[in-house]
C-alpha positions as CSV (number, residue, x, y, z in Angstrom):
1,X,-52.1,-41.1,-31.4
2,X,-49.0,-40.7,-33.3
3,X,-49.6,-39.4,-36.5
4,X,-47.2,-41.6,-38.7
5,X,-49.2,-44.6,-37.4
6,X,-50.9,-46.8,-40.0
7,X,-54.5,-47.1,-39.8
8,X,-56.1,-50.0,-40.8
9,X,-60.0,-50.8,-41.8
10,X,-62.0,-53.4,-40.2
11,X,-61.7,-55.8,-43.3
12,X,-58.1,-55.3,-43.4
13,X,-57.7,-56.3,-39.8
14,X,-60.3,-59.6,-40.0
15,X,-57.8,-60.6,-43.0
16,X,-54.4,-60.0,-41.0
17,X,-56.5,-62.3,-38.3
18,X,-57.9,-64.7,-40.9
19,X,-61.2,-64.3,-38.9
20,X,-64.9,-62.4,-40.7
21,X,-65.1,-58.5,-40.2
22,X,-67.8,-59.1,-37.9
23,X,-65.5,-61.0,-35.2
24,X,-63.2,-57.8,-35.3
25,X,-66.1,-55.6,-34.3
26,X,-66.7,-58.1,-31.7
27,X,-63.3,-57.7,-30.3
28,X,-63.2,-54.3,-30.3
29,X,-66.5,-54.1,-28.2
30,X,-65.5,-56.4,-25.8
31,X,-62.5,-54.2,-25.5
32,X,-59.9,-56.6,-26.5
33,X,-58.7,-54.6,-29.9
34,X,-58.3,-50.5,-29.5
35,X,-59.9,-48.7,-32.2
36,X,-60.4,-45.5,-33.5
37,X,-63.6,-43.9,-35.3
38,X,-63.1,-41.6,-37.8
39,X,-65.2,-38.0,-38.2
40,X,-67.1,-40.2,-40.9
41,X,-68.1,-42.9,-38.3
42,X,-65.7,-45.3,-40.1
43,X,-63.5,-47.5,-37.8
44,X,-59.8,-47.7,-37.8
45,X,-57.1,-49.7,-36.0
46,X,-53.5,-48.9,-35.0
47,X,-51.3,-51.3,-36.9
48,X,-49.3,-51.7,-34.0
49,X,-52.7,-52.4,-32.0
50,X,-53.3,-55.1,-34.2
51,X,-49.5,-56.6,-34.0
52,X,-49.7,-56.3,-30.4
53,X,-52.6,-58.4,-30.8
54,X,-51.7,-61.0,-32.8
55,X,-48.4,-61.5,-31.1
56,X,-50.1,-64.1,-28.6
57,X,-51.9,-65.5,-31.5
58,X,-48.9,-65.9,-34.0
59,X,-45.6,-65.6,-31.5
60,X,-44.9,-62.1,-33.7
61,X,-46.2,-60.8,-37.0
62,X,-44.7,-58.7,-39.6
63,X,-48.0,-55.7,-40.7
64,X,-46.3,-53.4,-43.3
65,X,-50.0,-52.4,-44.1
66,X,-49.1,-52.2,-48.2
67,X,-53.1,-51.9,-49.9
């Protein structure tokens, strides 16, 4: 992973998707969204994982990931 890359929480992800923090977990088991666990068991998501993602969904999406 390139270490530059964003990473993005599970509730910042469901909010980009408009969908409940439980669907992302969902979609991550069923392999659909890469994600990463941290050494504190906490799950993280490429932002470019998630734009690749919600291209189909959207036709594109602009993620500049600002909290």
């Amino acid at each position: 992973m390139d270490e530059q890359e964003q990473l993005i929480g599970i509730s910042d992800a469901a909010a980009s998707f408009g969908v409940h923090k439980n669907t992302v977990r969902r979609w991550i088991d069923a392999g659909r969204l890469k994600a990463y666990w941290t050494p504190g068991g906490k799950i993280r998501i490429k932002s470019s994982d998630l734009v690749e993602v919600l291209k189909p969904v959207t036709g594109g999406v602009s993620f500049d990931g600002d909290e």
